[in-house]
MMTF fields as JSON, N, C-alpha, C and O atoms, coordinates in Angstrom:
{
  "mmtfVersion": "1.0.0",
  "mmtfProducer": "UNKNOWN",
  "numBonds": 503,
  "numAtoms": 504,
  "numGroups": 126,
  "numChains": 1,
  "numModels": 1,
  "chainsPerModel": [1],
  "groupsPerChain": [126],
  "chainIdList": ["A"],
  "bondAtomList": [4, 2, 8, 6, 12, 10, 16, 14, 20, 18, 24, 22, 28, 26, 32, 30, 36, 34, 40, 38, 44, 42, 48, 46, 52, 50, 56, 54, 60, 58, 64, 62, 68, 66, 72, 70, 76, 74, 80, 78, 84, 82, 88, 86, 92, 90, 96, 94, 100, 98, 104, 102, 108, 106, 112, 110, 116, 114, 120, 118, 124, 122, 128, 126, 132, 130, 136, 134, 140, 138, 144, 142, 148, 146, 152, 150, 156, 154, 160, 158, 164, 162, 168, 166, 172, 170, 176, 174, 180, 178, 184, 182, 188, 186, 192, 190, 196, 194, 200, 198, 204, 202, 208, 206, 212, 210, 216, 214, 220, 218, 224, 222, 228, 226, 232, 230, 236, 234, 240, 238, 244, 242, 248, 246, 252, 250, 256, 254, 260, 258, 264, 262, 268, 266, 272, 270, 276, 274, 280, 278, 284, 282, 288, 286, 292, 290, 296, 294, 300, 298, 304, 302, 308, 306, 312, 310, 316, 314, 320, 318, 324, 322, 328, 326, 332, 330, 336, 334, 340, 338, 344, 342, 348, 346, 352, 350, 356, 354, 360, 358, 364, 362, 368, 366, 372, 370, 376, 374, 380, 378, 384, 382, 388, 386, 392, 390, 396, 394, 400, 398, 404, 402, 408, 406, 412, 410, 416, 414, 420, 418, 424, 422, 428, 426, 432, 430, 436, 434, 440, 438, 444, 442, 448, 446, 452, 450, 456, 454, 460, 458, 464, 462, 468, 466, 472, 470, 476, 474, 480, 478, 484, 482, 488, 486, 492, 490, 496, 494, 500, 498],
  "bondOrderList": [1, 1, 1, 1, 1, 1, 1, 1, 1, 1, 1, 1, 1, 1, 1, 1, 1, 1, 1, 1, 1, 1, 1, 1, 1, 1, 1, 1, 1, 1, 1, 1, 1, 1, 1, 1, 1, 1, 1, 1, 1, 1, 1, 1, 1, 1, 1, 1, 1, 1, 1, 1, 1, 1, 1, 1, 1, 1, 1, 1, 1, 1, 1, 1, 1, 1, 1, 1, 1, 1, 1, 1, 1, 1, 1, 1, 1, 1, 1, 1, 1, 1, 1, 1, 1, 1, 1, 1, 1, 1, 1, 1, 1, 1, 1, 1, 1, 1, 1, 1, 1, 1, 1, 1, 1, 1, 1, 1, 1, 1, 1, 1, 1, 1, 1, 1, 1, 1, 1, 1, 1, 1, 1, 1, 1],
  "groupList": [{"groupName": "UNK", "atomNameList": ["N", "CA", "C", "O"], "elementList": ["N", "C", "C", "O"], "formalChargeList": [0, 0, 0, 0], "bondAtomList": [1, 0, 2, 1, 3, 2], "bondOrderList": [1, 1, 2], "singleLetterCode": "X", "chemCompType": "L-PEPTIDE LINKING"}],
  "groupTypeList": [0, 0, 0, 0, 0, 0, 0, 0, 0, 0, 0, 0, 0, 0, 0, 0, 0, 0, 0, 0, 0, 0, 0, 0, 0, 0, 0, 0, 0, 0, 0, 0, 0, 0, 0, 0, 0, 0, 0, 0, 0, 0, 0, 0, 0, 0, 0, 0, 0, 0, 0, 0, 0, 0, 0, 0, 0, 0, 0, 0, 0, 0, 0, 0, 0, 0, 0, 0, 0, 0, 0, 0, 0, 0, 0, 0, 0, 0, 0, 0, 0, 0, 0, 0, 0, 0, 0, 0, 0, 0, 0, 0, 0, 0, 0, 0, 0, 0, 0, 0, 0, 0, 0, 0, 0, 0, 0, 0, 0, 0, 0, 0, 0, 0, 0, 0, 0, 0, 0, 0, 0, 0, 0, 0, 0, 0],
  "groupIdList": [1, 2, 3, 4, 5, 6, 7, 8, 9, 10, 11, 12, 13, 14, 15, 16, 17, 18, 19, 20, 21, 22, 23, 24, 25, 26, 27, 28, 29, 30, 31, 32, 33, 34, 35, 36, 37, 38, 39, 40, 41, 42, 43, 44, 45, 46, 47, 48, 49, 50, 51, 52, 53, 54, 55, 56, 57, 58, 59, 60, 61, 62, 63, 64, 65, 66, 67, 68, 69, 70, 71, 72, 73, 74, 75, 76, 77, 78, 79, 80, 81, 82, 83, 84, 85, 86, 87, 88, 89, 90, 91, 92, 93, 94, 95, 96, 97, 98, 99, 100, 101, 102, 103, 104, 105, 106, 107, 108, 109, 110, 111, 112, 113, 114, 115, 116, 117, 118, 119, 120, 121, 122, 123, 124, 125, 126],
  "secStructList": [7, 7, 3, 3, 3, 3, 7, 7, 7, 3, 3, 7, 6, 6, 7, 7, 7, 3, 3, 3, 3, 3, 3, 1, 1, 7, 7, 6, 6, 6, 7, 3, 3, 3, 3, 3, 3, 3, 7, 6, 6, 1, 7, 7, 7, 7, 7, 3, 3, 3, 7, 1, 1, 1, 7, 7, 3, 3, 3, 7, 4, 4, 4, 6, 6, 6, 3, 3, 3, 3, 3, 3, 6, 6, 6, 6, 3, 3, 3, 3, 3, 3, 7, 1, 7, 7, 4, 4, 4, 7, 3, 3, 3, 3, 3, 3, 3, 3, 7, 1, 7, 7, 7, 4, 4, 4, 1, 1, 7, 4, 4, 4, 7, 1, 5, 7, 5, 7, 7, 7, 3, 3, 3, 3, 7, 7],
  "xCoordList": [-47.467, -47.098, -47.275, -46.873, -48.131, -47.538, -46.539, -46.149, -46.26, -45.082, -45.341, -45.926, -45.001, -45.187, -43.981, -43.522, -43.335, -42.184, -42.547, -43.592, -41.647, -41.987, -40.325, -39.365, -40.571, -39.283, -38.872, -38.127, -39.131, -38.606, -38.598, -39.273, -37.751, -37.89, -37.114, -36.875, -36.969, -36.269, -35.219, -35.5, -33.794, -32.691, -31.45, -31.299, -30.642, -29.679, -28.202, -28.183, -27.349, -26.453, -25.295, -24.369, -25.175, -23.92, -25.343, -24.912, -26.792, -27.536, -27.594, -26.989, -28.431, -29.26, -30.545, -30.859, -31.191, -32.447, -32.609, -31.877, -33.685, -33.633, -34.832, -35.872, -34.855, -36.296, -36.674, -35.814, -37.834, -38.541, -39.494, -40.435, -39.153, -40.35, -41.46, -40.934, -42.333, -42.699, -43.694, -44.477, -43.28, -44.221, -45.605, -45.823, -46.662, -47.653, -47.509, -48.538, -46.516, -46.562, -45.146, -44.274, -44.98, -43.668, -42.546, -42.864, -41.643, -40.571, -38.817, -37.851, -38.843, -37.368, -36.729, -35.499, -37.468, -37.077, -37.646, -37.165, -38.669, -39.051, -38.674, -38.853, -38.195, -38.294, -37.346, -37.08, -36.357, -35.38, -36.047, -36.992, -35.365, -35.825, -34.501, -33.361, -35.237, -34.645, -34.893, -35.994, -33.735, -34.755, -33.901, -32.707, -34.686, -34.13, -34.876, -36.027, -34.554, -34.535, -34.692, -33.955, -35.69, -35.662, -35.615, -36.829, -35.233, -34.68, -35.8, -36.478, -35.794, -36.756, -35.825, -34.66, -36.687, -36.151, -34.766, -34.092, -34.65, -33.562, -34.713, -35.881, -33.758, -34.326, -34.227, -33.673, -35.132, -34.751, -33.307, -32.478, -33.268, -31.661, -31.562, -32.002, -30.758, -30.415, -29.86, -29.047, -30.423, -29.426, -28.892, -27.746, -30.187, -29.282, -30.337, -31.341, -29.944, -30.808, -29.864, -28.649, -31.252, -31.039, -31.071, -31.717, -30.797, -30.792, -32.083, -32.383, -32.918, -33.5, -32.826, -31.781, -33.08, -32.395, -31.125, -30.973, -30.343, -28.74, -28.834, -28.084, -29.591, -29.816, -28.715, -28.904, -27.954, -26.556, -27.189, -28.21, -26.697, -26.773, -26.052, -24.821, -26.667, -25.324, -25.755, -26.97, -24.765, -25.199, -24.656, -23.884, -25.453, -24.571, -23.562, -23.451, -22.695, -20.946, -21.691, -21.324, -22.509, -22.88, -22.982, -22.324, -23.497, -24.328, -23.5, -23.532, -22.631, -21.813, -21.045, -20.664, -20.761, -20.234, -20.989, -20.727, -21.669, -22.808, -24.004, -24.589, -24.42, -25.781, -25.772, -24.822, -26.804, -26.815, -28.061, -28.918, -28.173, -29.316, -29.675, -28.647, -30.619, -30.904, -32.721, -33.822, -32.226, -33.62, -34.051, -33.356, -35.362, -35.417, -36.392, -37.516, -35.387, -36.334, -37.705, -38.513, -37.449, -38.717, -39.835, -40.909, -39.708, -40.89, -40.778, -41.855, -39.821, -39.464, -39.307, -39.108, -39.367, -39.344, -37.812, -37.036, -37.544, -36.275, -36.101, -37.039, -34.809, -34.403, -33.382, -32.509, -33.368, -32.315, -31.404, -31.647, -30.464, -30.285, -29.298, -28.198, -29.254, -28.546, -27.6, -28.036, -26.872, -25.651, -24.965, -24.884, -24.552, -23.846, -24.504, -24.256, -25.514, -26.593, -26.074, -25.274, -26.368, -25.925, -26.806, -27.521, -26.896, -28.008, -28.092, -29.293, -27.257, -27.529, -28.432, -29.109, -28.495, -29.34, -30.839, -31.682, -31.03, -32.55, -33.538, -33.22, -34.421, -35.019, -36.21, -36.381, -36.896, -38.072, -37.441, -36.818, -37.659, -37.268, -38.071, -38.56, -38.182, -39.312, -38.647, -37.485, -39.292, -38.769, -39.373, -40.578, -38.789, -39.146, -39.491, -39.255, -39.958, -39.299, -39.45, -39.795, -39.015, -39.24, -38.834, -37.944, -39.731, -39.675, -38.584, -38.221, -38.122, -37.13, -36.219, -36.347, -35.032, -34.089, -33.015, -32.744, -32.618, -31.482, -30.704, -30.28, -29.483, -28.209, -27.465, -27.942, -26.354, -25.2, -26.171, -27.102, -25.684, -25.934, -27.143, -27.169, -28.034, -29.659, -30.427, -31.633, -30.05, -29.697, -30.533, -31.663, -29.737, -29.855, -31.075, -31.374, -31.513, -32.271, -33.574, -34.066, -34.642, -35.649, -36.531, -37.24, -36.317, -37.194, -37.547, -38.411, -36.775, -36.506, -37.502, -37.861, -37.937, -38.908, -40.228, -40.589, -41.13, -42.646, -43.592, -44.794, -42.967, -43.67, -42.699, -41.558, -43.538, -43.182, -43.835, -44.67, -43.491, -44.269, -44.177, -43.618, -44.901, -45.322, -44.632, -44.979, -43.442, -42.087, -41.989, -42.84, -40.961, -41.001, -40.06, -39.147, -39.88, -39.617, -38.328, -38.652, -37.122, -35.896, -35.196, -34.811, -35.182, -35.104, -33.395, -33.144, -32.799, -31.529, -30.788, -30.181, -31.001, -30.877, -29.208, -28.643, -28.792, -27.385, -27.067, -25.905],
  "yCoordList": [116.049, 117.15, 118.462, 118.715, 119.458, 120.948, 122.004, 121.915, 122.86, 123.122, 124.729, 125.173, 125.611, 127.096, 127.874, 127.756, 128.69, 129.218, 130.771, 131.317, 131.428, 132.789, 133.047, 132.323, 134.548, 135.288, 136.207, 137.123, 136.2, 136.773, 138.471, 139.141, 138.91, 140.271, 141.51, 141.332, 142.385, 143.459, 143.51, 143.684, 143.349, 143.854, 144.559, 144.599, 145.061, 145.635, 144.346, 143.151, 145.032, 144.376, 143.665, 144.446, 142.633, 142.796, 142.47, 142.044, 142.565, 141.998, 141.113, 140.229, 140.79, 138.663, 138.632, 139.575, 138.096, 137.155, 135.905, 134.968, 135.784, 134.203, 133.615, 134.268, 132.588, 132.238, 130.803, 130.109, 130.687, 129.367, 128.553, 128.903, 127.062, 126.416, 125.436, 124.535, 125.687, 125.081, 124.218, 124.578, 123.007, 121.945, 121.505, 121.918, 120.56, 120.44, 119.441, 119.158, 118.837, 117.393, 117.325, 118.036, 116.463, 115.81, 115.666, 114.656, 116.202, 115.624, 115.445, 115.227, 115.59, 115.371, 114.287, 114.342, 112.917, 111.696, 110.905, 109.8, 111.425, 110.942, 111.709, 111.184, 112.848, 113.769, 114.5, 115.209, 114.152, 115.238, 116.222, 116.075, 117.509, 118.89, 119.628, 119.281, 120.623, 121.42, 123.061, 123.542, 123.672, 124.97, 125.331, 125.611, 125.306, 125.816, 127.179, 127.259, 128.264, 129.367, 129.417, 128.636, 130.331, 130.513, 131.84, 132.032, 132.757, 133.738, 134.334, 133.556, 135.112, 135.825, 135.5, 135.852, 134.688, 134.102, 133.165, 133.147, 132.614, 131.398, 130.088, 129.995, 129.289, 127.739, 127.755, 128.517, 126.395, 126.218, 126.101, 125.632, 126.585, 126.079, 125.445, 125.792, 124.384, 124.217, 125.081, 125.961, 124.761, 126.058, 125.003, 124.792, 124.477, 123.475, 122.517, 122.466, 121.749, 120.349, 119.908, 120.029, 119.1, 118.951, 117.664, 117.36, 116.668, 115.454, 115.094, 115.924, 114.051, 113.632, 113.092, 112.517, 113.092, 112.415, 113.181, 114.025, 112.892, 113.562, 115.317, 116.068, 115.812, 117.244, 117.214, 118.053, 116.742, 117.184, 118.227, 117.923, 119.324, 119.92, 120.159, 120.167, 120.344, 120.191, 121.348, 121.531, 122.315, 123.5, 123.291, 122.465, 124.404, 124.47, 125.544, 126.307, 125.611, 126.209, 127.505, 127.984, 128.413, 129.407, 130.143, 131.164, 129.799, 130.009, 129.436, 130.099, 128.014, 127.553, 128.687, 129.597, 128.764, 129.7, 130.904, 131.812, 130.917, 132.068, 132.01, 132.898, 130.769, 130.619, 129.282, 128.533, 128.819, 128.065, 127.604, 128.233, 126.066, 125.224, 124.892, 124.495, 124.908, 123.843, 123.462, 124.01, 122.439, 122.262, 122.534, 122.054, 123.411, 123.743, 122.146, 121.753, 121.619, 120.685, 120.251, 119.323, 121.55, 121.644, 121.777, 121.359, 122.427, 123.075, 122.086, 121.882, 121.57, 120.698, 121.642, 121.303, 122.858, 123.929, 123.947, 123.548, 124.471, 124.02, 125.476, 125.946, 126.486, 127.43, 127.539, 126.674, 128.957, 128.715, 130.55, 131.571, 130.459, 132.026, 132.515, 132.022, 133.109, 133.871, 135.186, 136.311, 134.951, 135.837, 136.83, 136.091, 137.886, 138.886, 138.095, 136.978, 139.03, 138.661, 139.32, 140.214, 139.08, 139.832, 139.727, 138.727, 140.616, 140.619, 139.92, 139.757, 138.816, 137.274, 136.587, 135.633, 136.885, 135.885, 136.251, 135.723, 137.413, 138.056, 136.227, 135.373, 136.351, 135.176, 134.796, 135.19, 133.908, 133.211, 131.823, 130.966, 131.692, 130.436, 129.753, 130.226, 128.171, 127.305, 126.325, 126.01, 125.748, 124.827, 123.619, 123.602, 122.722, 120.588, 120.034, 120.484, 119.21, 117.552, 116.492, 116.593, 115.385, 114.239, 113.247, 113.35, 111.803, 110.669, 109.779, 108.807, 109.873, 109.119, 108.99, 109.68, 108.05, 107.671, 108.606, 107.963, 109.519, 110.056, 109.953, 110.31, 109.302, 109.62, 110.98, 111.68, 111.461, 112.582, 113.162, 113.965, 112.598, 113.386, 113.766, 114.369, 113.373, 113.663, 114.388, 114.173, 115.306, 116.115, 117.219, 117.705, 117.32, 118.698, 118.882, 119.836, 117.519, 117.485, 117.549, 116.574, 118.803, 119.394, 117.573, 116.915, 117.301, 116.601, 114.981, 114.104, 115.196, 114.328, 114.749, 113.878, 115.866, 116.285, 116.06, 116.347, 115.631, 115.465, 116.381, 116.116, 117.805, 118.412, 119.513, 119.533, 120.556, 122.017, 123.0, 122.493, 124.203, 125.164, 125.999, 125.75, 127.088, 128.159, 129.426, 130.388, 129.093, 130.201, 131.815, 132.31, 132.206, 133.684, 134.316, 133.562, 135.656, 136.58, 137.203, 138.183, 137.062, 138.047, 138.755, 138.215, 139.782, 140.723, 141.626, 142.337, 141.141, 141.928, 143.046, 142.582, 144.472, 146.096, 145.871, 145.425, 146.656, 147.069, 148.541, 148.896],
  "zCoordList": [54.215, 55.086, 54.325, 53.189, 55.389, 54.303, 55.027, 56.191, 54.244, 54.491, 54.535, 53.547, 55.5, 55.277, 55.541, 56.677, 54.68, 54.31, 54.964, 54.611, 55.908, 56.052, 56.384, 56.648, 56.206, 56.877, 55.604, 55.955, 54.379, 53.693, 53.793, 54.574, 52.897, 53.149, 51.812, 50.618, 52.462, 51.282, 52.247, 53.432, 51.788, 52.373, 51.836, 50.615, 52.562, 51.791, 51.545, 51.837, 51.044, 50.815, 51.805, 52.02, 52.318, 53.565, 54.677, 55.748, 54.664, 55.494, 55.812, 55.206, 57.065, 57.465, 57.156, 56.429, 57.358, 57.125, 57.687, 57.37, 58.658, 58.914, 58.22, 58.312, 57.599, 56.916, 58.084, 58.626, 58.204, 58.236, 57.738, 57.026, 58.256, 57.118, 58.574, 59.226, 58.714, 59.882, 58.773, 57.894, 59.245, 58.843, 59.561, 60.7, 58.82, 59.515, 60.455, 61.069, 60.727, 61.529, 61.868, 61.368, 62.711, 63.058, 61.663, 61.035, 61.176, 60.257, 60.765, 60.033, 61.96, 61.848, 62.03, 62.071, 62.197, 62.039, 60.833, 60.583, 60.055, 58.747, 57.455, 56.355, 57.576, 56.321, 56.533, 57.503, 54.747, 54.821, 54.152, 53.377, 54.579, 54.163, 53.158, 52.85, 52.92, 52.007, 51.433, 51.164, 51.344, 50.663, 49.645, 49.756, 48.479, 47.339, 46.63, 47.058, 45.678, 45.405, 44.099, 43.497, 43.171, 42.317, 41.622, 41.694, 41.092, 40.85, 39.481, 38.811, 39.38, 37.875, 36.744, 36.554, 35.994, 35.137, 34.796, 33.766, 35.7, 36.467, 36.194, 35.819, 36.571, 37.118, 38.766, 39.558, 38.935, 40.747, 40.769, 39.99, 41.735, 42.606, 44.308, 45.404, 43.795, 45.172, 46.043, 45.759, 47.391, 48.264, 49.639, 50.034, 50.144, 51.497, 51.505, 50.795, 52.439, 53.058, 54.035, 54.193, 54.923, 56.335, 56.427, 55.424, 56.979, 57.146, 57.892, 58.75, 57.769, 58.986, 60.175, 59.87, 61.382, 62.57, 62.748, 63.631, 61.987, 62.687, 62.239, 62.861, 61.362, 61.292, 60.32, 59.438, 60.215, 58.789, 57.871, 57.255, 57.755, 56.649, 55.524, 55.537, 54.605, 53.492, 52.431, 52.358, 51.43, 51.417, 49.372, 48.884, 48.677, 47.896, 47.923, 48.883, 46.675, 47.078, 47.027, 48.101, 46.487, 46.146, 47.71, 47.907, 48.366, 49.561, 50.837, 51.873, 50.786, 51.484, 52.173, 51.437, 53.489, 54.686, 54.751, 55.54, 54.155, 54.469, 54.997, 55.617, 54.697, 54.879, 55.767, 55.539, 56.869, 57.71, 58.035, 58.655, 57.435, 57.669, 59.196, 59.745, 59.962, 61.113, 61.602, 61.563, 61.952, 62.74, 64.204, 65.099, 64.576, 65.958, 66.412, 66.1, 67.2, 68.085, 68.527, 68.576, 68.826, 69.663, 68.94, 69.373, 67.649, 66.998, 65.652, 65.092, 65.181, 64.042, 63.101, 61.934, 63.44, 61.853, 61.8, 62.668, 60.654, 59.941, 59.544, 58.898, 59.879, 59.22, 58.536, 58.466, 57.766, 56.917, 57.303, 56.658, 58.416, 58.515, 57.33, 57.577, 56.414, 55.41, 55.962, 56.205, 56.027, 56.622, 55.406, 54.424, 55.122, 54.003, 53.03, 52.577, 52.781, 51.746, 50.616, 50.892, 49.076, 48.032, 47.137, 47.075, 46.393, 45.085, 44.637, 44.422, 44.019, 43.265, 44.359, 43.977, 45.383, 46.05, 46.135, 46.86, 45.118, 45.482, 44.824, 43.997, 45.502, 44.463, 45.622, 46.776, 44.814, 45.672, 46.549, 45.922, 48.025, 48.447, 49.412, 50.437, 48.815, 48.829, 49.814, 49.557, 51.023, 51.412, 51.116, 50.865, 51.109, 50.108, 51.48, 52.601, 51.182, 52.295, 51.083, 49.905, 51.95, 51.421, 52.182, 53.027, 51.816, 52.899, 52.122, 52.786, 51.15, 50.166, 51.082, 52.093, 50.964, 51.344, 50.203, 49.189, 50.25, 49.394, 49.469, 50.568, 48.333, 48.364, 48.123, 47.23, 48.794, 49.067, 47.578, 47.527, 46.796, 45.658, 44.888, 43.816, 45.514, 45.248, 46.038, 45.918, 46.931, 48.141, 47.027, 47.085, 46.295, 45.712, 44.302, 43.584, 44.378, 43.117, 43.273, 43.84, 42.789, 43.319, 42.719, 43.48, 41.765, 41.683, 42.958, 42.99, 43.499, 44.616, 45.701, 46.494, 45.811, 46.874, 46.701, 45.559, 47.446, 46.878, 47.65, 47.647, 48.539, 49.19, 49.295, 49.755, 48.676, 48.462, 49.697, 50.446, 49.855, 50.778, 49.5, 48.432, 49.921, 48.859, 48.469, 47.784, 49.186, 48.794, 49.738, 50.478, 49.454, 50.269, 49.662, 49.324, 49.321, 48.622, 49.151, 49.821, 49.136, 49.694, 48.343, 47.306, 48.634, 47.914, 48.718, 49.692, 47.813, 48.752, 47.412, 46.447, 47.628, 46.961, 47.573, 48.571, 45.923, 46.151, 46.906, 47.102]
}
């Protein structure tokens, strides 16, 4: 599957952003998804993932009540809307899939994904 990441942007502080990842094919009954973030001069980070089939999302604490995973039905693209955005969150963010069976706790582990999109740029100014 490939994967194309858009929505990013320059924002201010206390802003939204909705990002999406529209895949090339059908994934919401074969492939869990994911979007994780990488920052200038950081490592990846987890940020959320979506379940296949039941849509569950699950977030990390950083981003948890702020930020909100889902899948649109209809289109199978998967967003991620970012609510009171803050400068720690400026960074590059990539959405995953993967056909693996994951456990709770491997959710979050980039190396678990075998399909990247090519990232998008949010930039959130104090």
């Amino acid at each position: 599957v490939q994967l194309q990441a858009s929505g990013g942007g320059l924002v201010h502080t206390g802003a939204s952003l909705r990002l999406a990842c529209a895949p090339s094919e059908r994934t919401a009954a074969t492939y869990d998804m994911a979007w994780f973030r990488q920052a200038p001069g950081k490592e990846r980070e987890f940020v959320a993932a979506i379940r296949r089939n039941s849509g569950n999302p699950y977030y990390s604490n950083s981003v948890k009540g702020r930020f909100t995973a889902s899948r649109d039905g209809r289109r199978d693209t998967v967003a991620l809307q970012m609510n009171s955005l803050k400068p720690e969150d400026t960074a590059v963010y990539f959405c995953a899939a993967t056909q693996k069976h994951l456990i709770l706790s491997s959710l979050s582990d980039g190396a678990q994904y075998d399909y990247w999109g090519q990232g998008t740029l949010v930039t959130v100014s104090s």
